[in-house]
C-alpha positions in Angstrom: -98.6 -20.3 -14.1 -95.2 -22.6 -13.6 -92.4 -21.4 -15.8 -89.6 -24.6 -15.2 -89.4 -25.0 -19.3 -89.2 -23.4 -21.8 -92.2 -24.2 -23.6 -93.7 -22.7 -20.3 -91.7 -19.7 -20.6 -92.6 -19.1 -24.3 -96.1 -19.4 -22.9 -96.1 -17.1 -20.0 -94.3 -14.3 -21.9 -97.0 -14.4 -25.0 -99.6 -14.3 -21.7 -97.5 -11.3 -20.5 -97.6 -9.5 -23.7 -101.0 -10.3 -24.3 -99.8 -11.7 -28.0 -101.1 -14.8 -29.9 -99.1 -13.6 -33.0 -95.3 -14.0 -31.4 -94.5 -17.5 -31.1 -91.8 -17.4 -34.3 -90.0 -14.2 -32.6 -90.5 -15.2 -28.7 -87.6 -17.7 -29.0 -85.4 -14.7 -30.6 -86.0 -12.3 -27.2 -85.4 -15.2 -25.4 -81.6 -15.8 -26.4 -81.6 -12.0 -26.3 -82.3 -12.0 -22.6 -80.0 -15.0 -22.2 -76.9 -12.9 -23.4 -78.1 -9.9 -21.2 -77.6 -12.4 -18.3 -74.1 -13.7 -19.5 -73.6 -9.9 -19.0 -75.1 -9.1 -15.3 -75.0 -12.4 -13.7 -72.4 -13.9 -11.3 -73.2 -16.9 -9.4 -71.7 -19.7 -8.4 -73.1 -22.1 -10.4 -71.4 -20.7 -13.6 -68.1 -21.6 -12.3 -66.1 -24.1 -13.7 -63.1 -25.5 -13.4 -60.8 -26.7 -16.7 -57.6 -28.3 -16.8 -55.2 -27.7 -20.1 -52.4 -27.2 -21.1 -49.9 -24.3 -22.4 -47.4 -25.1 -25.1 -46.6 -21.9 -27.3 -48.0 -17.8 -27.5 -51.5 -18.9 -27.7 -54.2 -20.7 -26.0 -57.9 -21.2 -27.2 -60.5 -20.0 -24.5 -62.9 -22.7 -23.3 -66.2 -22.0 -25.7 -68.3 -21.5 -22.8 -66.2 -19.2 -21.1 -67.4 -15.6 -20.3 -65.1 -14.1 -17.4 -61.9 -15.7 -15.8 -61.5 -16.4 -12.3 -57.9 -17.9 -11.6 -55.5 -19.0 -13.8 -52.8 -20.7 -12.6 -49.8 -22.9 -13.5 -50.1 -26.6 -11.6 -48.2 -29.2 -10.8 -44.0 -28.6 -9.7 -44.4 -25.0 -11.6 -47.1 -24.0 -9.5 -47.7 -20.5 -9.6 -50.7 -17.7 -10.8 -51.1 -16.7 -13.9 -51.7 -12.7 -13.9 -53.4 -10.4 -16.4 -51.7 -8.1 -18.6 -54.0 -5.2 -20.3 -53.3 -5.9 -24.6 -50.7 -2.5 -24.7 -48.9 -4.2 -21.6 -48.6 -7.4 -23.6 -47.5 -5.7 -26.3 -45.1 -3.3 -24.4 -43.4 -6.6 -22.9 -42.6 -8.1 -26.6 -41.3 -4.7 -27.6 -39.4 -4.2 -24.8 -36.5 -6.7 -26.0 -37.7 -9.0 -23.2 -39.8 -11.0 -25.6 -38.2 -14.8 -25.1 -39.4 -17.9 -24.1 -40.0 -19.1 -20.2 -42.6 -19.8 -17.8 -45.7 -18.4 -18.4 -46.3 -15.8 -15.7 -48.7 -12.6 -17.4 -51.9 -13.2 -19.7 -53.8 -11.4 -22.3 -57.1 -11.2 -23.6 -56.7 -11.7 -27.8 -59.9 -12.4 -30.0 -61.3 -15.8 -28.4 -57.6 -16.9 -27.2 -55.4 -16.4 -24.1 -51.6 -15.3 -25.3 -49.4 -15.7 -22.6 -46.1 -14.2 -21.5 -43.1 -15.6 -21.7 -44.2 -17.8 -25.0 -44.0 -21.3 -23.5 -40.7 -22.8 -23.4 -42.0 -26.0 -22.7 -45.4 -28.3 -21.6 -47.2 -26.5 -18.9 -50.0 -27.9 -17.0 -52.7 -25.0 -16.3 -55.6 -24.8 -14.6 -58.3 -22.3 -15.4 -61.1 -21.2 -13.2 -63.6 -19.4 -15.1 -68.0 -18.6 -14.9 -69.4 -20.4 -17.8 -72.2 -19.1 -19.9 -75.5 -20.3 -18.7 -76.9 -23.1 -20.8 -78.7 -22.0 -22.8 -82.5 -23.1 -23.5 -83.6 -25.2 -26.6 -86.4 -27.2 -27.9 -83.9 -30.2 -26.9 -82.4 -28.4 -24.0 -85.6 -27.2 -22.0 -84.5 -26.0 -18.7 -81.4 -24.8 -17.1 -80.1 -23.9 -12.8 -81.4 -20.3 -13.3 -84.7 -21.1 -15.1 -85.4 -23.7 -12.3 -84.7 -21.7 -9.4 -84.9 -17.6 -10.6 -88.0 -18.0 -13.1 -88.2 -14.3 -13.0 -85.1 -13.3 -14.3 -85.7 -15.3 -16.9 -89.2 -13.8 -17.8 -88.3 -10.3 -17.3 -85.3 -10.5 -18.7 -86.8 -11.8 -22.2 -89.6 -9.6 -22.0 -87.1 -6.5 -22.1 -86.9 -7.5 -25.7 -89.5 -7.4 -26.6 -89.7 -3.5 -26.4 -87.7 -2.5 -29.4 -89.9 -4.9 -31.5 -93.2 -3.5 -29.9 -92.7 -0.3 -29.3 -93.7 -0.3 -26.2 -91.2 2.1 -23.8 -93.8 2.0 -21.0 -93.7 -2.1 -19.9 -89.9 -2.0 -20.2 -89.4 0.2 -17.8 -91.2 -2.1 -15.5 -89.6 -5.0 -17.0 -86.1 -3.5 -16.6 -86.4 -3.0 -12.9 -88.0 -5.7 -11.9 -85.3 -7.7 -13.8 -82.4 -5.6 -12.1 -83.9 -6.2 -8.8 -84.0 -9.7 -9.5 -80.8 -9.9 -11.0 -79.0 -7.9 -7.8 -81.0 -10.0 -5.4 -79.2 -13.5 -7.1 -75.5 -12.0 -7.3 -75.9 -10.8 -3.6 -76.6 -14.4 -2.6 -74.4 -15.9 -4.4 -71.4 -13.7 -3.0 -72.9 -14.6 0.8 -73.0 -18.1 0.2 -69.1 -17.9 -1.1 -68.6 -16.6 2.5 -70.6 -18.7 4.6 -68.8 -20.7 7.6 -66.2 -18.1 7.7 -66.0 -17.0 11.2 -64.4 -14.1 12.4 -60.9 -13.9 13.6 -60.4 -11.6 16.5 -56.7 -10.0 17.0 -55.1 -9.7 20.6 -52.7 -7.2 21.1 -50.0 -8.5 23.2 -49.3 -6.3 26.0 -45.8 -4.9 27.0 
């Protein structure tokens, strides 16, 4: 069977469970599995690439975002944006060095960035970041990894299915075929980030 939708991945999962009964939950181990794989997956087609702006303490985080790649100040005050830990952050503004500048240190707080110094100013930003994987819908019935890594998909969903079954035995299965799969496509995606880098071979000078 061809699972490219999601109708056809509802299907082949109630096939793999051997369940006419499911169809109402089936949709509820799918977004399950599609949070596990915001989790474990790292390709290159969840990156993207967001231009803002930073103009106080805080800064809302892009709704899809999941994990952040670069961040960086553009334009004539280009320069990177590093991360702080949240007790760094906070050991900065207690330290008595807690005024306004150029943004140079960021921290993770709730579903916002808060930078250090507080913006002085305008800054134009850039933030590089992997996206969460659209997810599927009745309206939205396919995505990059359904079309091309099917099997993560499948196995991935089926894993929830477990706790509602009770069935320990398939999940094991499920799990490592999943993890296998799941290894396989973050492998690849780190080679292809390096393909057409040649090698760079040193000479010694002598004397």
């Amino acid at each position: 069977m061809a699972i490219s939708t999601y109708s056809e991945l509802q299907s082949a999962m109630a096939d793999f469970l051997n369940r006419s009964d499911l169809s109402s939950i089936i949709p509820t181990f799918i977004s399950l599995g599609e949070a596990r794989m915001n989790r474990d997956i790292r390709h290159w087609q969840m990156e993207n690439r967001a231009s803002t702006t930073i103009e106080g303490q805080y800064l809302l985080k892009p709704y899809d975002w999941v994990e952040t790649i670069r961040f960086h100040l553009t334009g004539q005050d280009t320069s990177v944006i590093s991360l702080l830990s949240s007790r760094a952050m906070a050991d900065k503004r207690q330290s008595g060095s807690n005024i306004a500048g150029k943004p140079a240190y960021y921290a993770h707080s709730e579903n916002q960035f808060e930078v250090f110094p507080t913006a002085d100013g305008i800054y134009a930003a850039e933030l590089l970041y992997y996206q969460k994987i659209p997810a599927l819908a009745d309206d939205a019935t396919t995505n990059w990894l359904l079309s091309s890594y099917p099997d993560i998909y499948l196995y991935g969903s089926l894993l929830n299915s477990a706790p509602y079954l009770a069935e320990d035995g398939r999940a094991e299965v499920w799990a490592r075929l999943y993890g296998e799969a799941v290894d396989k496509l973050n492998l690849n995606s780190q080679s292809a980030a390096y393909s057409g880098v040649g090698l760079t071979t040193k000479i010694r000078g002598l004397g």
